[in-house]
N, CA and C atoms as a LAMMPS dump frame, in Angstrom:
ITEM: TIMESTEP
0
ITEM: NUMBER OF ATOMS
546
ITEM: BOX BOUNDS ff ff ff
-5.0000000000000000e+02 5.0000000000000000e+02
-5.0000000000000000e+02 5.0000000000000000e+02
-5.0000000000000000e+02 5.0000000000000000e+02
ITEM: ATOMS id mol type element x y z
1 1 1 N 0.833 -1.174 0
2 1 2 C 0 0 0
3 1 3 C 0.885 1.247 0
4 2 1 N 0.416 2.189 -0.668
5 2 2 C 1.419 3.239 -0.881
6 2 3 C 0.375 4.314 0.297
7 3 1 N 1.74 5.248 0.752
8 3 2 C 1.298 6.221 2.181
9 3 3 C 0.354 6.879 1.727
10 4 1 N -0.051 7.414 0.094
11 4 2 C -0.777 8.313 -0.34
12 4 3 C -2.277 8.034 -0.941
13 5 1 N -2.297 6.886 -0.558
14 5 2 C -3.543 5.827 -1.028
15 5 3 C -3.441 4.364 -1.18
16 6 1 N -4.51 3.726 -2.064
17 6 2 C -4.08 2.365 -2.724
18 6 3 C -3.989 2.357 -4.149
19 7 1 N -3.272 1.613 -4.501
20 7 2 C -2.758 1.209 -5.654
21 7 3 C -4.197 0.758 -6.456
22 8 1 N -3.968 0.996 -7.644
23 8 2 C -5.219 0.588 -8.73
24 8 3 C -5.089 -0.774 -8.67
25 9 1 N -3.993 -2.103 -8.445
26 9 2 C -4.192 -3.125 -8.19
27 9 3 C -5.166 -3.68 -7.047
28 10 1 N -4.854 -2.984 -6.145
29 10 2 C -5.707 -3.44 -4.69
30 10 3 C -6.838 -2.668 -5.086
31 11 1 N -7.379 -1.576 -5.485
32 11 2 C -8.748 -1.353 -5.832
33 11 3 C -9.402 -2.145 -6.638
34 12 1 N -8.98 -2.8 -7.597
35 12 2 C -9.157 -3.901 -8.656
36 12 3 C -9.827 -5.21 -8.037
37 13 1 N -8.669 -5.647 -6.749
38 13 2 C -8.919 -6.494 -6.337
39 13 3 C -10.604 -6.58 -5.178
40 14 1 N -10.121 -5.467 -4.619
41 14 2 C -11.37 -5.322 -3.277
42 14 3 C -12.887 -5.031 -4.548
43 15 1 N -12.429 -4.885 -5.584
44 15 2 C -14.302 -4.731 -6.321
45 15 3 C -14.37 -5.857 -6.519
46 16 1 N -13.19 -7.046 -7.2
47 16 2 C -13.812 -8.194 -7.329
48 16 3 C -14.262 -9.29 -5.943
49 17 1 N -13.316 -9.254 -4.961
50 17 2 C -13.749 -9.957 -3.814
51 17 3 C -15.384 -8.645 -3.559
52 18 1 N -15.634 -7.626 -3.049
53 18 2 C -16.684 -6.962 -2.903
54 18 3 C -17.82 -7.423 -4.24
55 19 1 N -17.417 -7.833 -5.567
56 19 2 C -18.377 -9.007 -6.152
57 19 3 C -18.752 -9.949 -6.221
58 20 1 N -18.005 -10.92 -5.754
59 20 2 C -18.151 -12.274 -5.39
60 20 3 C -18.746 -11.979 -4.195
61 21 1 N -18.56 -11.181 -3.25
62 21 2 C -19.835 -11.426 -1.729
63 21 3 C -21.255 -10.895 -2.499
64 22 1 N -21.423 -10.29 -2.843
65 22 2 C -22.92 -9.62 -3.571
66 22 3 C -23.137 -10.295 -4.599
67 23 1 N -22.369 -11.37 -5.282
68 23 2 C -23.298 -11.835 -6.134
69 23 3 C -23.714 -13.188 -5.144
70 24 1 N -22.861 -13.808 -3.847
71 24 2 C -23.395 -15.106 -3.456
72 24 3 C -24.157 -14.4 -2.473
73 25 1 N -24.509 -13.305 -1.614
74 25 2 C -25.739 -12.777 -0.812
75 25 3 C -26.893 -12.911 -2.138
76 26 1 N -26.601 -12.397 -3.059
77 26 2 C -27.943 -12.358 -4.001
78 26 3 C -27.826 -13.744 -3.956
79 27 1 N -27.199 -14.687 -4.815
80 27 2 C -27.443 -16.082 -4.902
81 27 3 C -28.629 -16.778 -3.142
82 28 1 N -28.258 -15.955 -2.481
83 28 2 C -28.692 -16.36 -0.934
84 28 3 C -30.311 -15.802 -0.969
85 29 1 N -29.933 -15.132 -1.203
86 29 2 C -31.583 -13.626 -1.146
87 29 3 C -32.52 -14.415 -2.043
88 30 1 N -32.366 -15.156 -3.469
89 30 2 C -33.413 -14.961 -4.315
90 30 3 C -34.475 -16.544 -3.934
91 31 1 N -33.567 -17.222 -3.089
92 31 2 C -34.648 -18.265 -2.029
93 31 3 C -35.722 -18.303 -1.017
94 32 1 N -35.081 -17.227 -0.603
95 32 2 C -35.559 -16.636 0.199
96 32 3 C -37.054 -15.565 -0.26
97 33 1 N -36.699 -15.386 -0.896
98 33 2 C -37.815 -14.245 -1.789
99 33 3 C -38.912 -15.228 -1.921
100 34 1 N -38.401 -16.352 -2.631
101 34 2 C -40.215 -17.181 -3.309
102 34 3 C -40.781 -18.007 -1.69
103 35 1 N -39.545 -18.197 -0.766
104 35 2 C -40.399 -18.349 0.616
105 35 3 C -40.884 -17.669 0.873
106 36 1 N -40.79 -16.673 0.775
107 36 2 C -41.781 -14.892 1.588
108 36 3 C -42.985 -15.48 0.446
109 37 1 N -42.862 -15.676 -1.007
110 37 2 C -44.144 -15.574 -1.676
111 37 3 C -44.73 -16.709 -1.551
112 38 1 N -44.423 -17.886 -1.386
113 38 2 C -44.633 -18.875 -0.494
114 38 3 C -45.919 -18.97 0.864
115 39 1 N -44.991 -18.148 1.694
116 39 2 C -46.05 -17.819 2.724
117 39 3 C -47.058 -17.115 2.056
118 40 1 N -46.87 -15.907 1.63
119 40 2 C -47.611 -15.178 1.754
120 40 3 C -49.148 -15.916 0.742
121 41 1 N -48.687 -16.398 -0.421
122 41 2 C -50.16 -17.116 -1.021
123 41 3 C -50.265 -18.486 -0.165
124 42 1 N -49.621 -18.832 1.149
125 42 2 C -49.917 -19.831 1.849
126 42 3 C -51.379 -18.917 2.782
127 43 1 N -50.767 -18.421 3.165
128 43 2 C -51.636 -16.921 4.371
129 43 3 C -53.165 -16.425 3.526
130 44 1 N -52.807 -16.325 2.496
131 44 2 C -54.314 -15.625 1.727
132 44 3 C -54.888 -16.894 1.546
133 45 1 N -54.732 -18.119 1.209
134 45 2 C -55.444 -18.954 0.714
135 45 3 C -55.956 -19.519 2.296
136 46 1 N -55.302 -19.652 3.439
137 46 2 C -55.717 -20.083 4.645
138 46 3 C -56.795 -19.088 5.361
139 47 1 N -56.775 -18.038 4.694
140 47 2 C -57.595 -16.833 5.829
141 47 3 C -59.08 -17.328 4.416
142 48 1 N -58.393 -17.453 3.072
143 48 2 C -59.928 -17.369 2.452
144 48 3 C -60.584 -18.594 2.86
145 49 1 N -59.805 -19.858 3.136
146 49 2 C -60.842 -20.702 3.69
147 49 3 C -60.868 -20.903 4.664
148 50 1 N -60.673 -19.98 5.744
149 50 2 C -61.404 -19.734 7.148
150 50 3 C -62.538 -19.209 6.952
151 51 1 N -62.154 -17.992 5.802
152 51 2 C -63.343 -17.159 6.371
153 51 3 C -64.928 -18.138 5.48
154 52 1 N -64.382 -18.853 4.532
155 52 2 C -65.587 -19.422 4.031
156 52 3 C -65.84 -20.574 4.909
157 53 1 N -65.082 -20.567 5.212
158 53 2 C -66.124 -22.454 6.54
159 53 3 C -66.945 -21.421 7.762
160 54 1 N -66.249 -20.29 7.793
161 54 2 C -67.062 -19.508 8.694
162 54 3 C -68.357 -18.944 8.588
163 55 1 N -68.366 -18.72 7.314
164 55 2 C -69.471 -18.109 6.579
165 55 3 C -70.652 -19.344 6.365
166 56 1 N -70.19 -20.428 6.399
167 56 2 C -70.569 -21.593 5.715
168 56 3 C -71.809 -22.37 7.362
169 57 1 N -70.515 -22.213 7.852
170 57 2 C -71.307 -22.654 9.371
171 57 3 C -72.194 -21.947 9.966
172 58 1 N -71.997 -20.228 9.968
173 58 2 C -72.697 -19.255 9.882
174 58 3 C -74.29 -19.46 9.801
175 59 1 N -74.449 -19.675 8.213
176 59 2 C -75.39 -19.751 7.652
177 59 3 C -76.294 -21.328 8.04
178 60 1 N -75.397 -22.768 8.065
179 60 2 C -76.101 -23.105 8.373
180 60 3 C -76.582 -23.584 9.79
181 61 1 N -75.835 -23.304 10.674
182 61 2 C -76.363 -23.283 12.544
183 61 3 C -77.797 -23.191 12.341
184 62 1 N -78.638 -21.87 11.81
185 62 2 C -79.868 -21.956 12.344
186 62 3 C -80.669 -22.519 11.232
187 63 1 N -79.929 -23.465 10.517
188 63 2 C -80.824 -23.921 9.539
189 63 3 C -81.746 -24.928 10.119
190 64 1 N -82.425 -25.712 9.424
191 64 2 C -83.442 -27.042 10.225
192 64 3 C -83.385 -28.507 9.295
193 65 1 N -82.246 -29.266 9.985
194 65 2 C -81.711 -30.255 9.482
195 65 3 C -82.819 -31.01 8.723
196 66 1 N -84.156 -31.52 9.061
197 66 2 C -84.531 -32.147 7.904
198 66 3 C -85.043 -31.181 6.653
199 67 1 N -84.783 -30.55 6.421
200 67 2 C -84.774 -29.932 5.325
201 67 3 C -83.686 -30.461 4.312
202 68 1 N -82.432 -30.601 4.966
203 68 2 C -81.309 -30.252 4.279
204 68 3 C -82.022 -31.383 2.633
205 69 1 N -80.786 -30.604 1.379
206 69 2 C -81.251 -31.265 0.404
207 69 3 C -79.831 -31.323 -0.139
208 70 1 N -79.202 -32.208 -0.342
209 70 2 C -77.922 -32.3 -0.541
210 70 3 C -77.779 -33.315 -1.948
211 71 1 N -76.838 -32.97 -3.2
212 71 2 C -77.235 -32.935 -4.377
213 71 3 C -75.584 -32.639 -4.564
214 72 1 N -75.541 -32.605 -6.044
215 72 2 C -73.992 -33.009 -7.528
216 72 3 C -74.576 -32.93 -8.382
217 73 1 N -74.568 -31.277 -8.585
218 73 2 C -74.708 -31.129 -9.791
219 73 3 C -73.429 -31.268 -11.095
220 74 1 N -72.554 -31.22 -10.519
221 74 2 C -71.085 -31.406 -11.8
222 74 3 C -70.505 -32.877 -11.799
223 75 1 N -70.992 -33.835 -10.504
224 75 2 C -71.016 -35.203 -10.765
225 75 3 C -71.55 -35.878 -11.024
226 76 1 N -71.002 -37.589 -10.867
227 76 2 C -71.929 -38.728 -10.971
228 76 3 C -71.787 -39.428 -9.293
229 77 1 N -70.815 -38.553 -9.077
230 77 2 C -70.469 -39.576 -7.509
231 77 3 C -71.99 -39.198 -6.303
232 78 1 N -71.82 -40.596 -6.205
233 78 2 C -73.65 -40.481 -4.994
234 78 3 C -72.779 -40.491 -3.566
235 79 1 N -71.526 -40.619 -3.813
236 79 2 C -70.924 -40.651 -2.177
237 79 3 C -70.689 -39.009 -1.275
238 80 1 N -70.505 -38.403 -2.405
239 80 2 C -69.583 -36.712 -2.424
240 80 3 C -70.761 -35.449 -3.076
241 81 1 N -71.426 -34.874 -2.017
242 81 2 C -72.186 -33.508 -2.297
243 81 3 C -71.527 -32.288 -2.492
244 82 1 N -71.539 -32.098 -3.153
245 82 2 C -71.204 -30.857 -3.647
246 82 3 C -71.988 -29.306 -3.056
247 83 1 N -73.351 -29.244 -3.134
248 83 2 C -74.266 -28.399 -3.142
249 83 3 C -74.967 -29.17 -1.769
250 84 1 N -75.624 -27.788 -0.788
251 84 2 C -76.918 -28.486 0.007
252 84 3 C -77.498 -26.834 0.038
253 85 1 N -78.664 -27.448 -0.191
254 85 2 C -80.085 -26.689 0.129
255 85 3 C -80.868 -26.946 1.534
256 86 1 N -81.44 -25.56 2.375
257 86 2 C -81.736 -25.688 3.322
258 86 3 C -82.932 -24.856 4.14
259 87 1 N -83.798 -24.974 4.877
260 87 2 C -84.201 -24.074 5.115
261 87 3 C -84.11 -23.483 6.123
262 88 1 N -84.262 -22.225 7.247
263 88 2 C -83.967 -21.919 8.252
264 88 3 C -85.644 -22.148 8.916
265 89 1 N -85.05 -22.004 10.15
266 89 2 C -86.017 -22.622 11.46
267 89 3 C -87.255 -21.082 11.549
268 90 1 N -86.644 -20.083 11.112
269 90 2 C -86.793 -18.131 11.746
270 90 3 C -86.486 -17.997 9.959
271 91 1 N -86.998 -16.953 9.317
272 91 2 C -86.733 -16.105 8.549
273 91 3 C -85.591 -14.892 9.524
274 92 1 N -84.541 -14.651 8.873
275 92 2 C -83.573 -13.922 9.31
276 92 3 C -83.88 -12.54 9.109
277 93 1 N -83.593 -11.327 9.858
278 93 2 C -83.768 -9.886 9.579
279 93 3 C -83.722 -9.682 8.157
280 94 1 N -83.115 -9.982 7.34
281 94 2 C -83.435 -9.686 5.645
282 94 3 C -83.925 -10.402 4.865
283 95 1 N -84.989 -11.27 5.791
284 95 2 C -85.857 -11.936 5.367
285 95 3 C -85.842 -12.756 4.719
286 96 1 N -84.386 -13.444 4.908
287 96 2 C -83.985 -14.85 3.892
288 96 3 C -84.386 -15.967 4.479
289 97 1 N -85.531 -16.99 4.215
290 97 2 C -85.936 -18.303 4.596
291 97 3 C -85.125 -19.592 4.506
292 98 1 N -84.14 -19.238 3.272
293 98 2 C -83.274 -20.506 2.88
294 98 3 C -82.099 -20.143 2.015
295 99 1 N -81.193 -21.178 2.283
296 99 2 C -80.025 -20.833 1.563
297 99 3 C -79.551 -22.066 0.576
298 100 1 N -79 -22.005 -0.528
299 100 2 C -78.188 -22.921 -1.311
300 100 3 C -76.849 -22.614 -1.311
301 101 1 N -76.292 -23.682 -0.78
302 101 2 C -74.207 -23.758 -0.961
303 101 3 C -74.057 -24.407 -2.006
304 102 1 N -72.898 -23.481 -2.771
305 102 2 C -72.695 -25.236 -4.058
306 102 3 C -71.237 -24.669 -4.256
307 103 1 N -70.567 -25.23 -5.019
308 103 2 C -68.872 -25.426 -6.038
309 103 3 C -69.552 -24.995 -6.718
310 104 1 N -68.93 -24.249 -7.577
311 104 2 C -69.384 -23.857 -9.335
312 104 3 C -68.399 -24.913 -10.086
313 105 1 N -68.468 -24.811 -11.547
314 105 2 C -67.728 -25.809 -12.239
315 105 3 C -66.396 -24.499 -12.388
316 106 1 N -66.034 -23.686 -12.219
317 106 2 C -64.911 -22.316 -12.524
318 106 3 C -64.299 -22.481 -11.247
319 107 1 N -64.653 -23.257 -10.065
320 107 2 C -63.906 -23.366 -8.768
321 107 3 C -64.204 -22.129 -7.68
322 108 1 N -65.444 -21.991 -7.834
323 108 2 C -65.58 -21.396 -6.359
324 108 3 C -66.663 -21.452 -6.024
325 109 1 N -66.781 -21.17 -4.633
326 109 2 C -67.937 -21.659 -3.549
327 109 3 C -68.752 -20.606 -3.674
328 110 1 N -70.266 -20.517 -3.762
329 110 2 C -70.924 -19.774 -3.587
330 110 3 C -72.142 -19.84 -2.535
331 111 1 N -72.888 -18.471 -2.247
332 111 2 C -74.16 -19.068 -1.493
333 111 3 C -74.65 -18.134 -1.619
334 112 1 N -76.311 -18.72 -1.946
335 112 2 C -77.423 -17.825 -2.435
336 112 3 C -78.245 -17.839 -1.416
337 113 1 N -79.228 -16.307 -0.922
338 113 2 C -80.117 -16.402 -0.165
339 113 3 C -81.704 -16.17 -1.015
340 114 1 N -82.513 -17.2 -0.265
341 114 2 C -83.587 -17.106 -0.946
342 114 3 C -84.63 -16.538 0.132
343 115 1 N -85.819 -15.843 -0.516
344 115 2 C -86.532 -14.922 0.685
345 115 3 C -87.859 -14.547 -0.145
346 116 1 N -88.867 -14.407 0.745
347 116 2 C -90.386 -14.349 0.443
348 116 3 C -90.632 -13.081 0.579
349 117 1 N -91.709 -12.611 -0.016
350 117 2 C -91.678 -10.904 -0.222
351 117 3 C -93.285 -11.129 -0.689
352 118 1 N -94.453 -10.231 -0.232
353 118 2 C -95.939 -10.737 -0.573
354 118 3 C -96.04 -11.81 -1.546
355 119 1 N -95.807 -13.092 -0.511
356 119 2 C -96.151 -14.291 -1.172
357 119 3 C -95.482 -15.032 -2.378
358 120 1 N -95.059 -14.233 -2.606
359 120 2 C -93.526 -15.017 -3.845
360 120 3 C -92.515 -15.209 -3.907
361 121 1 N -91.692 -15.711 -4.068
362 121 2 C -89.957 -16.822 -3.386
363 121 3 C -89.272 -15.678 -4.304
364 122 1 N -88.585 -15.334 -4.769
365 122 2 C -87.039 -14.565 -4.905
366 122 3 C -85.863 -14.996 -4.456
367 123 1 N -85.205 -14.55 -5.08
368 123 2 C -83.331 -15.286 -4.602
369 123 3 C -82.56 -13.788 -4.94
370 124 1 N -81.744 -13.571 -3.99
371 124 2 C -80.331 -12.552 -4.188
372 124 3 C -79.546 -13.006 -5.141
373 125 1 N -78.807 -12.457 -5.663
374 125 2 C -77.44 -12.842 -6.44
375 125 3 C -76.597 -14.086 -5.62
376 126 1 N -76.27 -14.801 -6.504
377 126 2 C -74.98 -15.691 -5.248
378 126 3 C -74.017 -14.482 -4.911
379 127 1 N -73.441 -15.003 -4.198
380 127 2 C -72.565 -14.236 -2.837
381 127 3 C -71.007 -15.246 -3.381
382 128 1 N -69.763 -14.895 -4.039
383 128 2 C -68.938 -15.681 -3.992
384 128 3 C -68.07 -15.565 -2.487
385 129 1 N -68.099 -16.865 -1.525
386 129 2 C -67.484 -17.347 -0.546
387 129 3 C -65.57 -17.511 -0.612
388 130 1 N -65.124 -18.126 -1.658
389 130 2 C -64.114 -18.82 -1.984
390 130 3 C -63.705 -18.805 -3.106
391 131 1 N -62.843 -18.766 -4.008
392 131 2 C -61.957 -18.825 -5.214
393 131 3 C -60.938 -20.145 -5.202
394 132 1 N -60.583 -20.671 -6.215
395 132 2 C -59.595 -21.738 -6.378
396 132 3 C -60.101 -23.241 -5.387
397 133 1 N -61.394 -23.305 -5.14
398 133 2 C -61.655 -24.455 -4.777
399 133 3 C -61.973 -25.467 -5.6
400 134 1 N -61.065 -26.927 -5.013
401 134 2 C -61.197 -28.156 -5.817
402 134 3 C -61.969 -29.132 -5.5
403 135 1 N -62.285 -28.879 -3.869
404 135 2 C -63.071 -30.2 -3.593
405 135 3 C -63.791 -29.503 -2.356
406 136 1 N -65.056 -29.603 -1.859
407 136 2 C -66.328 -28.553 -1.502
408 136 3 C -67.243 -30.212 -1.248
409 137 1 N -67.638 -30.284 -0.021
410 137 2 C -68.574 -31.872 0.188
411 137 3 C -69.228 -31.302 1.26
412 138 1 N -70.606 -32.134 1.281
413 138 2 C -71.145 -31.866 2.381
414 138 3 C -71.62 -33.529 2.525
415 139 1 N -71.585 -33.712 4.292
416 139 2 C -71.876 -35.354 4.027
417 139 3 C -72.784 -35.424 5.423
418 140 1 N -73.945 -36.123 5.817
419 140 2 C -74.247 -36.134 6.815
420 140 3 C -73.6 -37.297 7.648
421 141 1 N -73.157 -37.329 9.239
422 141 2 C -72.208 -37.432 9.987
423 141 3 C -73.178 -38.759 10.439
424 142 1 N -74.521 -38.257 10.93
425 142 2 C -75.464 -39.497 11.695
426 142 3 C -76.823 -39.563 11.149
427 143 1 N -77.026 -41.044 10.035
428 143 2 C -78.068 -41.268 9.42
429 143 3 C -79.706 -41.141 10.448
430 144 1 N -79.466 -40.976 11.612
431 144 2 C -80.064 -40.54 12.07
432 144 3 C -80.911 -39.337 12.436
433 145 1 N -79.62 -38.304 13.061
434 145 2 C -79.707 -37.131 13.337
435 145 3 C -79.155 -36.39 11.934
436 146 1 N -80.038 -35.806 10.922
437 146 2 C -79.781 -35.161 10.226
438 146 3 C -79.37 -33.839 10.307
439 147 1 N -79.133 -33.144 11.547
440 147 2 C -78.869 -32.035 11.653
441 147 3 C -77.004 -31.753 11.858
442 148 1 N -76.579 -32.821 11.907
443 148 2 C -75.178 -32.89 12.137
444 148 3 C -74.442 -33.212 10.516
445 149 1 N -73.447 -31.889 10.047
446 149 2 C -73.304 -32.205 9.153
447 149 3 C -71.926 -31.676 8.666
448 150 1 N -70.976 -32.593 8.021
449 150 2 C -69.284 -32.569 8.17
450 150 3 C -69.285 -31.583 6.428
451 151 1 N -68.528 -30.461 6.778
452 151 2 C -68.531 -29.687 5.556
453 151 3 C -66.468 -30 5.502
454 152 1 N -66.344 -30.747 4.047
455 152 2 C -64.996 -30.468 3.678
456 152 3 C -64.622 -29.344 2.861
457 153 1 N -63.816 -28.953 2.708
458 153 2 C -63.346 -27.763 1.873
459 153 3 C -61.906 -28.075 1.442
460 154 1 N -61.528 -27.509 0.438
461 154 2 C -59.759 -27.571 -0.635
462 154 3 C -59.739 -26.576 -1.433
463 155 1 N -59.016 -26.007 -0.823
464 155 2 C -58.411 -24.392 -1.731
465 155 3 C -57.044 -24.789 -2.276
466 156 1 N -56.721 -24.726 -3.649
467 156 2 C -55.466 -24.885 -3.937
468 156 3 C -55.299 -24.052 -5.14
469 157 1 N -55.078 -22.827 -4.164
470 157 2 C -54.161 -22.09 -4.916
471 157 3 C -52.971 -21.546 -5.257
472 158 1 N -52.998 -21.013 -6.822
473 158 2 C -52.263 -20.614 -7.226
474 158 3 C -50.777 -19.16 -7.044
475 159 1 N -49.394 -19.854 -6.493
476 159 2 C -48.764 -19.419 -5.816
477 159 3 C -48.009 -18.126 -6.552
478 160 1 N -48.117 -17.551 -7.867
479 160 2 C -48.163 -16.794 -8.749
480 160 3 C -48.971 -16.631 -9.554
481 161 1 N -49.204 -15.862 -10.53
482 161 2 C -49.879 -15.526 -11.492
483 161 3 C -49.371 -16.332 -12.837
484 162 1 N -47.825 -16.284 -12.714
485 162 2 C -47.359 -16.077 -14.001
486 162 3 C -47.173 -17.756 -14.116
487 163 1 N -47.196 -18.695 -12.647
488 163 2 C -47.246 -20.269 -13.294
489 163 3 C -48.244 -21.156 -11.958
490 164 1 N -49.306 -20.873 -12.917
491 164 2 C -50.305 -21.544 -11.987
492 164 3 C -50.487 -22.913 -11.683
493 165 1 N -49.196 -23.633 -12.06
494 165 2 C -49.108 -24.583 -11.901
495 165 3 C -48.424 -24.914 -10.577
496 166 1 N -47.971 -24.47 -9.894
497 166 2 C -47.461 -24.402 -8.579
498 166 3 C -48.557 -24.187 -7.616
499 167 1 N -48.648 -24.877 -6.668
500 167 2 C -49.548 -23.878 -5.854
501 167 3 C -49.737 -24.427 -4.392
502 168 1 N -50.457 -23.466 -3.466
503 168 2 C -50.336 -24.338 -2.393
504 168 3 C -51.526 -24.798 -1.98
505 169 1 N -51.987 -25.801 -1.542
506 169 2 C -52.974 -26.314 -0.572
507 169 3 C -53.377 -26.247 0.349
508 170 1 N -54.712 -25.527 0.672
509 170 2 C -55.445 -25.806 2.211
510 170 3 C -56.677 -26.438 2.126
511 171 1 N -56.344 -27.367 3.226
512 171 2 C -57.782 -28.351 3.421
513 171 3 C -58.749 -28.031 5.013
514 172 1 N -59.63 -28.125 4.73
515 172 2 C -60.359 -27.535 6.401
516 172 3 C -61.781 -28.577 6.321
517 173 1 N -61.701 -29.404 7.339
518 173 2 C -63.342 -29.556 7.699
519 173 3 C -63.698 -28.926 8.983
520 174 1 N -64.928 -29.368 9.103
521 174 2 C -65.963 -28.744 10.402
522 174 3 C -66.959 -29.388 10.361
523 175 1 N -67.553 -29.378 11.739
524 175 2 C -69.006 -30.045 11.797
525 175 3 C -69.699 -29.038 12.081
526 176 1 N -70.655 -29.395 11.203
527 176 2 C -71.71 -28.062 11.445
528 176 3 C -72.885 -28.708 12.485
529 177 1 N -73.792 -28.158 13.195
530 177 2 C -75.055 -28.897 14.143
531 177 3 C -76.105 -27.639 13.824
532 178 1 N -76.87 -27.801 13.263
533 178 2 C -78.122 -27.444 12.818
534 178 3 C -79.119 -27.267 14.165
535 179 1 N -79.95 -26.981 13.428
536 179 2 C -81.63 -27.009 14.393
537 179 3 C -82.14 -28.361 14.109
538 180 1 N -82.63 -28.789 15.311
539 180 2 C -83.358 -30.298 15.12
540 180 3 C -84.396 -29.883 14.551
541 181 1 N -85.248 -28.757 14.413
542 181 2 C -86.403 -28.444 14.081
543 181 3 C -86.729 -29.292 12.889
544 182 1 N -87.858 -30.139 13.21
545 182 2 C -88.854 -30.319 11.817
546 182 3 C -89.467 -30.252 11.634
């Protein structure tokens, strides 16, 4: 080292060692990155199917189990419901008597409220619950007690935009318990 600075050799040198650390921190960093995106479409897809089993149970608590009407419309399988129809025990403050849950064939959960108004049935718009769902069942738990009823749910989504072939999975059941009312 010369008293009056460094030599253009040793500056030469400290950019290439000072490149080799920044290009293997980046080599380090860009793993790290698709874990953050990772979580993060892990996190949205877990809160959307919370909030739809929530919504789901919601709706049917005060329903009245022998009503339920449970149906496949996009299958042939008699084991696996897709859709249940129901009616409530109370007409609710906005005057909805009954509700239909179903899968669409585009992958998402919907639910329609249906409601009486001088003497004639009407339905709201469906309400979309969920996006990127693959598998949506409703099964009753005790051939008995029809008011007890196991809702599965499968969100598997897509962990980018740009390759939707990746993606992550959340699965959630719940038992729902109805109104014995019949």
């Amino acid at each position: 080292m010369n008293r009056n600075g460094f030599t253009l050799i040793e500056v030469l040198i400290s950019f290439a060692i000072l490149g080799i650390v920044f290009a293997t921190a980046f080599r380090l960093a860009a793993p790290l990155s698709d874990f953050f995106r990772y979580g993060l479409a892990r996190q949205k897809a877990n809160s959307e199917a919370r909030a739809c089993m929530n919504t789901i149970g919601t709706a049917m608590r005060p329903g009245i189990g022998a009503s339920l009407r449970y149906s496949s419309p996009n299958s042939s399988s008699a084991t696996s419901w897709s859709r249940i129809d129901f009616n409530l025990a109370a007409p609710l403050a906005s005057g909805t008597t009954s509700y239909a849950i179903y899968l669409t064939t585009n992958g998402t959960v919907q639910m329609q409220e249906f409601y009486v108004s001088g003497g004639h049935g009407y339905q709201r718009p469906p309400q979309t619950l969920a996006s990127y769902v693959t598998v949506l069942t409703f099964a009753p738990l005790d051939i008995r007690d029809p008011s007890i009823v196991e809702v599965s749910l499968r969100i598997d989504a897509p962990l980018s935009s740009s390759d939707p072939s990746r993606v992550t999975t959340v699965m959630l059941n719940q038992e729902v318990h109805m109104r014995v009312n019949y």
